[in-house]
PyMOL CGO cylinders between C-alpha atoms (Angstrom):
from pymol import cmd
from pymol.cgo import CYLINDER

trace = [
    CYLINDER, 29.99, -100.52, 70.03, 32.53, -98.24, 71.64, 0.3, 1, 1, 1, 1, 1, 1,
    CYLINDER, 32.53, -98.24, 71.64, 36.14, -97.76, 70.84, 0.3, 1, 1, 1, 1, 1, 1,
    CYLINDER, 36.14, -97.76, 70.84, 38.90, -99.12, 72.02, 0.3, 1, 1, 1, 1, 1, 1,
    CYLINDER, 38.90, -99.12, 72.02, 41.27, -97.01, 73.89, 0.3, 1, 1, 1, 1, 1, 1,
    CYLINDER, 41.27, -97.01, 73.89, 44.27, -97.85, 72.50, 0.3, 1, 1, 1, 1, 1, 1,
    CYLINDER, 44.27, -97.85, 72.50, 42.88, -97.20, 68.87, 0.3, 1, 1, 1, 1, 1, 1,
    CYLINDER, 42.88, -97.20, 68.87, 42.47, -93.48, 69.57, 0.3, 1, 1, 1, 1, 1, 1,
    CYLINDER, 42.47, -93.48, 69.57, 44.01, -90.55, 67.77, 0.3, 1, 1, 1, 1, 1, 1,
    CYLINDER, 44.01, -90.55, 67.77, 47.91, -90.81, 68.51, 0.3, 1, 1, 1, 1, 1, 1,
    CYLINDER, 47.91, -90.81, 68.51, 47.80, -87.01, 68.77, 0.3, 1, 1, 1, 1, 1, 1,
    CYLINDER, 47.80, -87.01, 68.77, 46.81, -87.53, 71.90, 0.3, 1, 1, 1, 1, 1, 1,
    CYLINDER, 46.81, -87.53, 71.90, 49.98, -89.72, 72.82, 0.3, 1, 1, 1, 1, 1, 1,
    CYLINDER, 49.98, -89.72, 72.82, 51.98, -88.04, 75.72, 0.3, 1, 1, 1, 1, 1, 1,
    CYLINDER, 51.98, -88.04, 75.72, 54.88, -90.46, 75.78, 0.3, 1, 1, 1, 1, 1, 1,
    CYLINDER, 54.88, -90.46, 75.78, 58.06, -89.24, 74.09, 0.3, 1, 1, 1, 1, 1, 1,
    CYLINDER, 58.06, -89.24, 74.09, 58.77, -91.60, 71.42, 0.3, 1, 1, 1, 1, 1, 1,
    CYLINDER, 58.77, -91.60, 71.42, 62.53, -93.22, 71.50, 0.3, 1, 1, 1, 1, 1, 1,
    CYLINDER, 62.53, -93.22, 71.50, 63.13, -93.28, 67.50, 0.3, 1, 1, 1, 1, 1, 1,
    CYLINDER, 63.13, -93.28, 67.50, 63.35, -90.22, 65.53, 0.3, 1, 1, 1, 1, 1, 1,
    CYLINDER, 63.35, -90.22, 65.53, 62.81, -90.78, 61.99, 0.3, 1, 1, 1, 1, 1, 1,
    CYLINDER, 62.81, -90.78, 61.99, 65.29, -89.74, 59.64, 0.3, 1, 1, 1, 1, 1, 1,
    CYLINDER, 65.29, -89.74, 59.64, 64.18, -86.20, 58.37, 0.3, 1, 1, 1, 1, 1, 1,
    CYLINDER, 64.18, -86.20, 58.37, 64.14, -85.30, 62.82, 0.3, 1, 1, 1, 1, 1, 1,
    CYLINDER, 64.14, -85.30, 62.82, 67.44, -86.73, 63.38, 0.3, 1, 1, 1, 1, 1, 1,
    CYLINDER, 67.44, -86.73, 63.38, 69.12, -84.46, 60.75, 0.3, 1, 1, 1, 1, 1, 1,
    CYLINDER, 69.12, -84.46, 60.75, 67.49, -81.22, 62.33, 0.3, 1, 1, 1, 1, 1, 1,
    CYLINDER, 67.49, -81.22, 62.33, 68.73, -82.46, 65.48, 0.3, 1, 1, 1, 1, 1, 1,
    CYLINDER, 68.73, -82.46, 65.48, 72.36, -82.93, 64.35, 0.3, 1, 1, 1, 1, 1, 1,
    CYLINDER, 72.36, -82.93, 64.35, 72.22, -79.68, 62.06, 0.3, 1, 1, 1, 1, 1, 1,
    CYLINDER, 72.22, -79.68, 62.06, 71.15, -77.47, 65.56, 0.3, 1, 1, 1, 1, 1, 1,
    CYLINDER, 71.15, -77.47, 65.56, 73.99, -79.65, 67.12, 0.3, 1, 1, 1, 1, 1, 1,
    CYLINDER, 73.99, -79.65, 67.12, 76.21, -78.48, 64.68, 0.3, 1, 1, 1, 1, 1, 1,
    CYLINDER, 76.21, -78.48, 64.68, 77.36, -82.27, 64.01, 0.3, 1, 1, 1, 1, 1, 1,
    CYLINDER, 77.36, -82.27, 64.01, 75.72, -82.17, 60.36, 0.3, 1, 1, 1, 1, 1, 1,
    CYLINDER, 75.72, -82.17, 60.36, 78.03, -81.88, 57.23, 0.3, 1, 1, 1, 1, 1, 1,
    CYLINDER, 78.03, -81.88, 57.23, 76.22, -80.59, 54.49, 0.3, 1, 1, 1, 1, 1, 1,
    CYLINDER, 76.22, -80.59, 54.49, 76.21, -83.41, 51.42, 0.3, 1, 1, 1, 1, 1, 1,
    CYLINDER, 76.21, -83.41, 51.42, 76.96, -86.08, 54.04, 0.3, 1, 1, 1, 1, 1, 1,
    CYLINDER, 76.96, -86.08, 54.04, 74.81, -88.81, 53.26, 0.3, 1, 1, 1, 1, 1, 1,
    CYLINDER, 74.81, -88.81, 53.26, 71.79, -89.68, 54.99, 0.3, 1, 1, 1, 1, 1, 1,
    CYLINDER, 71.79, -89.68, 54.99, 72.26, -93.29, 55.59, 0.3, 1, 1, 1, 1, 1, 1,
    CYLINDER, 72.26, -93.29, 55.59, 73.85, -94.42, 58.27, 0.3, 1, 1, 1, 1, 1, 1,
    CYLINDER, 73.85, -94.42, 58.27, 73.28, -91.50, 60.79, 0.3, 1, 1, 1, 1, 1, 1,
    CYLINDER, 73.28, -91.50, 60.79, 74.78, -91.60, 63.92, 0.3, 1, 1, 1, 1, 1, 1,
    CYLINDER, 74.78, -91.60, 63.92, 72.59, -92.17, 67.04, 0.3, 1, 1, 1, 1, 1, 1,
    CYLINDER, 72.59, -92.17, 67.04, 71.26, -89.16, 68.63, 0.3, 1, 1, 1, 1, 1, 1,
    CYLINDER, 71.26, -89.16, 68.63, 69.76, -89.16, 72.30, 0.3, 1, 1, 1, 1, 1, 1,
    CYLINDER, 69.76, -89.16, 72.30, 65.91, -88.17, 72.87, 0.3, 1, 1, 1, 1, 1, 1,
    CYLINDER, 65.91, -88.17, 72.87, 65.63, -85.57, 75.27, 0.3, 1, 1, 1, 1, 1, 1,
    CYLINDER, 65.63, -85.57, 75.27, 62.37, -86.59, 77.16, 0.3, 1, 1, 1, 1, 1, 1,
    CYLINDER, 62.37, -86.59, 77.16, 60.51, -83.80, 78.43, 0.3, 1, 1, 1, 1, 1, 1,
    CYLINDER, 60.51, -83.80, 78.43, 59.03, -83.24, 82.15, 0.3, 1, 1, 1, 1, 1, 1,
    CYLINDER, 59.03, -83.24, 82.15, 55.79, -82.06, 82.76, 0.3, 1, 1, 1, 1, 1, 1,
    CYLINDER, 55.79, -82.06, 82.76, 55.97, -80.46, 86.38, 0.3, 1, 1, 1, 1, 1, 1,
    CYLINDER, 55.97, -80.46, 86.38, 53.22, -80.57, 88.37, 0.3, 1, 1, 1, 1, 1, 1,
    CYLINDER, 53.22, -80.57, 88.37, 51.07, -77.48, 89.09, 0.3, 1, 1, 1, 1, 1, 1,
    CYLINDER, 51.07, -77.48, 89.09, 52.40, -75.14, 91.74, 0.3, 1, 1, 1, 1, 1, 1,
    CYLINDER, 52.40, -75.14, 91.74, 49.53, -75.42, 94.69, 0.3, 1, 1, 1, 1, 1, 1,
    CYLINDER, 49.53, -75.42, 94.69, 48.05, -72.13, 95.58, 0.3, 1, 1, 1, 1, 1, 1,
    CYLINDER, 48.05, -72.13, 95.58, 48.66, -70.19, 98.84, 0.3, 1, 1, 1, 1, 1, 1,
    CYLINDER, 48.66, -70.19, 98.84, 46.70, -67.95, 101.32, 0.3, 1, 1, 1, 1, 1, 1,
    CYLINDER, 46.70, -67.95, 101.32, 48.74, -65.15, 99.93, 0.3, 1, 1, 1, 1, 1, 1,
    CYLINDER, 48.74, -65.15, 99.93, 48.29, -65.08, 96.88, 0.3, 1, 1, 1, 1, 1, 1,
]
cmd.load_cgo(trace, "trace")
């Protein structure tokens, strides 16, 4: 029997994911400078996912 695609190892997962869990969101805030040290870590504001492009492959020339 074979397995089913969408049971394969999530490392594999391309798709940038739209929640950040907790521990992510604080980096994110403390690069942003927007973190407070002993702020508490409930109730964190929202912080936007930067999704990232892949570009497509540059097609060769003659010259080169």
């Amino acid at each position: 029997m074979s397995l089913d695609p969408s049971l394969k190892a999530s490392s594999k997962m391309r798709r940038t994911r739209n929640v950040l869990k907790r521990g992510e969101r604080i980096a994110f805030l403390k690069a942003e400078d927007r973190w407070i040290e002993g702020q508490s870590p409930v109730g964190l504001p929202k912080v936007r996912v930067i999704r990232t492009v892949i570009g497509k492959k540059k097609k060769k020339t003659k010259d080169e």
